[in-house]
C-alpha positions in Angstrom: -197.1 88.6 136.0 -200.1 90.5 135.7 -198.2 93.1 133.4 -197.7 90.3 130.9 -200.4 88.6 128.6 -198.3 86.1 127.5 -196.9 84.8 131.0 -200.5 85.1 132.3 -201.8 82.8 129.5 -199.2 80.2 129.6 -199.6 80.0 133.5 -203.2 79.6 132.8 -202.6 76.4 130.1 -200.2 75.4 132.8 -202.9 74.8 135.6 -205.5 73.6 133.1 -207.9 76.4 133.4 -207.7 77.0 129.5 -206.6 74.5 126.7 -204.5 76.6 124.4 -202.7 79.4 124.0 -201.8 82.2 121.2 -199.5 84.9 121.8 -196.7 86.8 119.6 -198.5 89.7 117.7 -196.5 92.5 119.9 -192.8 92.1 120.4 -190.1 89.9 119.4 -190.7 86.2 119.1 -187.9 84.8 121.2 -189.2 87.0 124.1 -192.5 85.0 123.8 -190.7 81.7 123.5 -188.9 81.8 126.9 -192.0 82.3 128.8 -193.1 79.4 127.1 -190.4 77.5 127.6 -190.4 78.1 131.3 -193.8 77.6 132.2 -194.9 75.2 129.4 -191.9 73.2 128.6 -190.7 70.6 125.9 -193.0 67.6 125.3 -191.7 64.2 126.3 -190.6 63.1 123.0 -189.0 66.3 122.2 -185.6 68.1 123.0 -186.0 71.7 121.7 -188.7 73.8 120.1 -188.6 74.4 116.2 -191.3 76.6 114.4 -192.8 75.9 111.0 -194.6 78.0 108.4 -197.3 76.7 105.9 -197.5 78.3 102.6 -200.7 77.6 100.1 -199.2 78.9 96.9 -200.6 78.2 93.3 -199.0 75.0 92.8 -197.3 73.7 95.4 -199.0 73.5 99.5 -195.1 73.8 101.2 -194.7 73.5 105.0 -190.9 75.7 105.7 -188.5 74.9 108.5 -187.8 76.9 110.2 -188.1 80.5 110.0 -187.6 81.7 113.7 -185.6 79.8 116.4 -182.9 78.0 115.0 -180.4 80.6 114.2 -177.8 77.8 113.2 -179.4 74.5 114.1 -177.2 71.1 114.2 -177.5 68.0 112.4 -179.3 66.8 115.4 -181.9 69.6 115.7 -182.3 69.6 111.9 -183.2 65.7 112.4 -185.8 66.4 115.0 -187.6 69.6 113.9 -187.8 67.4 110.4 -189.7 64.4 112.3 -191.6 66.5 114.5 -193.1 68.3 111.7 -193.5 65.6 109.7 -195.9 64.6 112.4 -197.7 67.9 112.3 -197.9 66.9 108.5 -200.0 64.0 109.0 -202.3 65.7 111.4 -203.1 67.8 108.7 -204.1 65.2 106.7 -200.5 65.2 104.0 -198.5 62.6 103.8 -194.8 64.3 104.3 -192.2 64.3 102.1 -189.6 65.9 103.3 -186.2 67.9 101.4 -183.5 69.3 103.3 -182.6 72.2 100.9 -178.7 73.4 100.4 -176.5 75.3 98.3 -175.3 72.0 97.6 -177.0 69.3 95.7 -176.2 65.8 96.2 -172.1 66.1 97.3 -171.3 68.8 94.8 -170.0 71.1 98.3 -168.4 70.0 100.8 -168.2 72.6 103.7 -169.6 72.4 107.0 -173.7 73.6 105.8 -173.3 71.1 103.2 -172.3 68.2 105.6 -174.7 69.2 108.1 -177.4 68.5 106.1 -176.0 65.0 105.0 -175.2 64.1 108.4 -179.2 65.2 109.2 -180.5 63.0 106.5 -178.7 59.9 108.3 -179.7 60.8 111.4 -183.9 60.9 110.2 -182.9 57.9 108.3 -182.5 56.4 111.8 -185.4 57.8 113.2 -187.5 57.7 111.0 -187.1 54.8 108.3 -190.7 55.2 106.9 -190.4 59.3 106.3 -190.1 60.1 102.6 -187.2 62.6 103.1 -183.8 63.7 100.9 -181.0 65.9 100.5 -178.8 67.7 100.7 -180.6 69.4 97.7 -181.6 72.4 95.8 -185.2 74.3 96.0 -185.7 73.7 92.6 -185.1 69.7 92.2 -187.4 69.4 96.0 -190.5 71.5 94.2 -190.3 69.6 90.2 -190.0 66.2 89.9 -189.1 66.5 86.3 -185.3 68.3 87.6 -185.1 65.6 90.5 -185.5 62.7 88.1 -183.0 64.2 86.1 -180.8 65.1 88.7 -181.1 62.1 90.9 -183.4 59.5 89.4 -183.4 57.0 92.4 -184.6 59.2 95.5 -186.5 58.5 98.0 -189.2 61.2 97.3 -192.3 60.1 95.0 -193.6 63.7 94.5 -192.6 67.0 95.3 -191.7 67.9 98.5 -194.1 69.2 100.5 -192.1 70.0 104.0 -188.9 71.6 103.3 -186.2 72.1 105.8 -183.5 75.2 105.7 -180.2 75.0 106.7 -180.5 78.1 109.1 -183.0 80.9 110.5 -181.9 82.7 108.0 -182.9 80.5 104.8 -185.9 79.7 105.8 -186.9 83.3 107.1 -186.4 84.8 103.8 -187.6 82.1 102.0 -191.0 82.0 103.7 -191.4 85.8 103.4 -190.3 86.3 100.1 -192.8 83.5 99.0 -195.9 84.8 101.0 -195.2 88.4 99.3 -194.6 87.3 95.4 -197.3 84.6 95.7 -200.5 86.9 96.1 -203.2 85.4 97.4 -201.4 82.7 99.0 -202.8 81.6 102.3 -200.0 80.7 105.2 -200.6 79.8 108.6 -198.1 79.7 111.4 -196.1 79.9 112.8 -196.6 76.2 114.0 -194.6 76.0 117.3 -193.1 72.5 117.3 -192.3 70.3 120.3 -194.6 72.2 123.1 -196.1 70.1 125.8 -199.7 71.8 125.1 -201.4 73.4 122.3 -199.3 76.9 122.4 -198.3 78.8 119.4 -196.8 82.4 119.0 -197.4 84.7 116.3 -195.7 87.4 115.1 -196.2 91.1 114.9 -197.0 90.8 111.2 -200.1 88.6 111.4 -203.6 89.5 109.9 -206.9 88.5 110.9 -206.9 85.7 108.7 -203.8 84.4 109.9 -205.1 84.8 113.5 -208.3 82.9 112.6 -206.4 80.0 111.3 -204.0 79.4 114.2 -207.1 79.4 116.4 -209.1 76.7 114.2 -205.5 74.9 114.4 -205.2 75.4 118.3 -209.0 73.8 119.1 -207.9 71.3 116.8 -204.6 70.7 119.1 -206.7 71.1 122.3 -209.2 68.5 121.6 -206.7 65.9 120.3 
């Protein structure tokens, strides 16, 4: 234990003696996730950990789910992670709006990514009955009102979407990275680790001071809420 930063810490949010927790700039992410999984666990309202990206871009502020533990996630886990960080949403002041993105837009596919993102929007729909949320959809009809009215005049969103929700690890990884590169001096923050039972978050290898500075302001924030 002694040998490893990240079990120490969590062991020390465990028993109290510190509030939060920040971990992830050396090695893989999923190595940093079991430790925090088996010393800080799920919260009560949650079932699995999701992580989710924030992206200030020149036009649109887009929150991306999610880019580095669900490899394949279910209709079920795609349901959660999308009210869990539509709650994360409103804590930062944003009312959600939520798009679960596809190659498929509104029933023009029907394989098994297509349906899993239909049967995800019934399942939120359940859940959540106040969330502004739709799909399955393209990236381009979530981000411009002007396609989605075109496309689909009667949904549920009133604006853009502002928290958009991959199919799989890979979607949403790419995405996020390839949007952080090409929009220059775009700000991000995250990862946001969803569904913890304190204020932890891990990082990844790739973060800059900035980056590290934000997910501390956002950890306080989680600390003393």
């Amino acid at each position: 234990m002694r040998r490893n930063g990240t079990l120490t810490a969590a062991m020390l949010v465990r028993s109290g003696q510190v509030d939060g927790m920040l971990c992830g700039t050396i090695g893989a992410y999923a190595r940093h996730l079991r430790y925090v999984e088996d010393v800080i666990g799920l919260r009560e309202d949650a079932q699995s950990f999701a992580a989710m990206s924030l992206l200030q871009l020149p036009r649109h502020t887009v929150f991306i789910c999610d880019p580095y533990i669900h490899l394949d996630p279910t209709a079920h886990e795609i349901a959660e992670m999308t009210v869990l960080a539509a709650r994360e949403l409103r804590r930062f002041g944003r009312t959600p709006r939520a798009a679960l993105l596809s190659h498929s837009s509104f029933g023009t596919a029907d394989d098994l990514s297509a349906q899993k993102m239909r049967a995800a929007l019934d399942l939120i729909a359940e859940r959540a009955p106040d969330l502004e949320v739709e799909g399955e959809m393209h990236a381009d009809a979530a981000l411009s009102r002007p396609i989605l009215n075109r496309i689909f005049p009667d949904s549920r969103l009133t604006a853009e979407a502002n928290l958009l929700i991959m199919p799989n690890l890979d979607a949403a990884n790419i995405a996020f990275n390839a949007l952080k590169v090409v929009a220059g001096q775009g700000i991000s923050v995250g990862p946001i680790l969803l569904g913890a039972a304190k204020p932890v978050h891990i990082l990844t290898p790739t973060a800059t001071v900035r980056g590290i500075v934000n997910m501390t302001a956002l950890t306080a924030v989680d600390a003393g809420s």
